[in-house]
GUPA-260541 format. One record per residue: residue in three letters; x, y, z of N, C-alpha, C, O, CB in turn. Coordinates in steps of 0.02 Angstrom, whole numbers, plus 32768, in hexadecimal, padded with zeros to 4 digits. Last residue first. Glycine has a CB too. Example, Ala and Ser with C-alpha at 12.3 -4.5 7.8 and 13.67 -1.06 7.14 Angstrom:
// residues 2
SER82827F90816282AC7FCB816582858002818A829E8039819282C07FE2811E;ALA82947EE4818682677F1F818682947F5B818682C87F5A81A782357F2081C4;
***
This chain:
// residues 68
UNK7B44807683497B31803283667B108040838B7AF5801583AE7B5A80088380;UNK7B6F80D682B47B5B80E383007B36809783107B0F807F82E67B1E8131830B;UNK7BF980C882557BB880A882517BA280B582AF7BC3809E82DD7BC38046822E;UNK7C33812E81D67C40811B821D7BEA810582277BB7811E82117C6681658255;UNK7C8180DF81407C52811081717C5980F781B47C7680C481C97BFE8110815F;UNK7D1780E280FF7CDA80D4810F7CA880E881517CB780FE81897CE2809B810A;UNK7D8A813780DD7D4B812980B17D14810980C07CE3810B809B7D58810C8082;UNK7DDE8126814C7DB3817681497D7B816081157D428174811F7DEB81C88124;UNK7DF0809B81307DCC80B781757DC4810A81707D9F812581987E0080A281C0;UNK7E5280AE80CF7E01807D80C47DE2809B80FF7DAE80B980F27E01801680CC;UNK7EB480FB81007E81811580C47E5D80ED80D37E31810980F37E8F81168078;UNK7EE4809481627EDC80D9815D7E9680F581347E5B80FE81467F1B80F1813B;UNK7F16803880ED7EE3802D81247EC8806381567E92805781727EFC7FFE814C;UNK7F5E807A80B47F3A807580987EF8806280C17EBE807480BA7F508055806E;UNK7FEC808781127FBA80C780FE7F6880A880CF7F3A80D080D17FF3810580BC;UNK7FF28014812E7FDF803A815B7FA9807C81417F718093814C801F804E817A;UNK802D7FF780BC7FEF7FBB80C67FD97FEA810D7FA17FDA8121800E7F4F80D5;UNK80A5803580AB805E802E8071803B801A80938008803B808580588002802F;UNK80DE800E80F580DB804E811080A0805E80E88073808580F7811C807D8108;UNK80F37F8780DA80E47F8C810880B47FC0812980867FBB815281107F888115;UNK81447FA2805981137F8E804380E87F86809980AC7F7B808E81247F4A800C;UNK81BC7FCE8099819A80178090814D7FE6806D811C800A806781D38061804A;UNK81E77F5F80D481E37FA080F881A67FC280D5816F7FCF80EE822A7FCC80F2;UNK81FB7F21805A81D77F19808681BF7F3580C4818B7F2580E281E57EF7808C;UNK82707F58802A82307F74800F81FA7F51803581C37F6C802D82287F697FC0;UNK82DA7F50808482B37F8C8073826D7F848054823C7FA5806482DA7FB18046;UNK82E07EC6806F82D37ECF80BE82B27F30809F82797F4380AB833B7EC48107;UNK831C7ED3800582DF7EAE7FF082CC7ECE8039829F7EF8803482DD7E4F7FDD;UNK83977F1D800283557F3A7FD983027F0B7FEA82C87F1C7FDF836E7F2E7F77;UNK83D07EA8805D83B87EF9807983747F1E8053833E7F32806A84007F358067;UNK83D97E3B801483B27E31803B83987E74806C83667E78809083CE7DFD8059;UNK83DA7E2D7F6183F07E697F8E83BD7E517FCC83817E517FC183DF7EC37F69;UNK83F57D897F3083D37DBB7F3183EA7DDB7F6D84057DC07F9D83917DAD7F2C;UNK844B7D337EED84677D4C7EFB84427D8A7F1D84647DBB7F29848B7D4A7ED3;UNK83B67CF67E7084077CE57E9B84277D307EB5841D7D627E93844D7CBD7E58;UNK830D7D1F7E8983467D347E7A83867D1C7E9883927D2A7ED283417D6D7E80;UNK82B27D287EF182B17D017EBC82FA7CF07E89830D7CBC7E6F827C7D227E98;UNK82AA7DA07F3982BD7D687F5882BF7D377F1882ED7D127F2B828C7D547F96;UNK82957DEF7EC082CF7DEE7ED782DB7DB77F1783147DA67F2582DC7E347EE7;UNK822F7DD37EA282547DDB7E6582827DCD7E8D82A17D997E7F82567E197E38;UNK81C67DDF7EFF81C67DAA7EFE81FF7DA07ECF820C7D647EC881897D917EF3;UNK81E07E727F1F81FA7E587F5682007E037F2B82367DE67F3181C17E677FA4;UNK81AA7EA57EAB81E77EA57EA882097E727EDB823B7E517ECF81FA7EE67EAD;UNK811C7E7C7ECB812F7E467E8D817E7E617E9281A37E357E7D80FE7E537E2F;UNK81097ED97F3081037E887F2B811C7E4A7F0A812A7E107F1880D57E7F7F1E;UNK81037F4D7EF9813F7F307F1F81337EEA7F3281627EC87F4581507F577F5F;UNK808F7F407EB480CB7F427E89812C7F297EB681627F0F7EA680C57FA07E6D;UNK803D7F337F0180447F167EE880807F0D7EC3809C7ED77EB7801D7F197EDA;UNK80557FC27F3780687F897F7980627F467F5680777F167F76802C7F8B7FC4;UNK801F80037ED0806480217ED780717FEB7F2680A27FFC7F488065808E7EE0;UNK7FB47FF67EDC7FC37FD47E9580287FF27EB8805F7FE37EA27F8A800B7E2C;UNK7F8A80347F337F5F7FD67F567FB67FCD7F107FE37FA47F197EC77FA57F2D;UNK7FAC80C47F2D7FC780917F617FAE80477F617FC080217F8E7FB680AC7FA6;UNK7F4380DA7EC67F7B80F37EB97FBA80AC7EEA7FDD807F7ED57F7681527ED7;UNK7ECA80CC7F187ED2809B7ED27F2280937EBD7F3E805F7EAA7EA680C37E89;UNK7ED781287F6D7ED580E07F8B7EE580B97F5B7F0780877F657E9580C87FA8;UNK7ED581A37F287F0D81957F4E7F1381437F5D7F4881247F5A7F0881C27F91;UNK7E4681877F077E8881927EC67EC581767ED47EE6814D7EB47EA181E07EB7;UNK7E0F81907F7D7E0E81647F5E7E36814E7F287E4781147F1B7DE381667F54;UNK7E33821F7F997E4381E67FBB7E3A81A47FA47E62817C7FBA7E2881E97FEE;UNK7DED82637F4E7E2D82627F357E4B82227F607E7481FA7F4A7E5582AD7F3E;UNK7D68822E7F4E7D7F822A7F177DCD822B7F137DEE820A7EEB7D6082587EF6;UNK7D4E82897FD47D5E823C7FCC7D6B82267F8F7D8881F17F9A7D2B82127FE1;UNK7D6282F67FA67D8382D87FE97D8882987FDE7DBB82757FDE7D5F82E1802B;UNK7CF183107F5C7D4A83117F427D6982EC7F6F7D8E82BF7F5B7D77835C7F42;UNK7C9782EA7FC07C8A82C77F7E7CE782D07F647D1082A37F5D7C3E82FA7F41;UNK7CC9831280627C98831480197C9F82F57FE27CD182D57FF17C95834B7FFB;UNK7C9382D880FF7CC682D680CB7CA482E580897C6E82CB80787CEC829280CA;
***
């Protein structure tokens, strides 16, 4: 992998950790919240899910492969 390669992947990873944080603090807004949307919230937990896949993804192309 080269140096851009992984630079952009890393960009991408910074981009997604702060964008699964952010659904964190909405998910906690809105269970928090009277009357809260229990679909929107069930959505964004979905897709804060679909975050935590892909990122774990990325961490495993970024780290090396270690021969045992």
């Amino acid at each position: 992998m080269t140096n851009d390669e992984q630079r952009e992947l890393r960009t991408e990873l910074a981009r997604l950790q702060q964008e699964h944080r952010d659904l964190d603090a909405a998910i906690a807004a809105l269970v928090g919240s009277p009357g809260a949307d229990v679909l929107q919230v069930q959505r964004l937990k979905k897709r804060k899910l679909v975050l935590r896949d892909r990122i774990s993804y990325i961490e495993d192309q970024l780290t090396p492969d270690i021969i045992a």
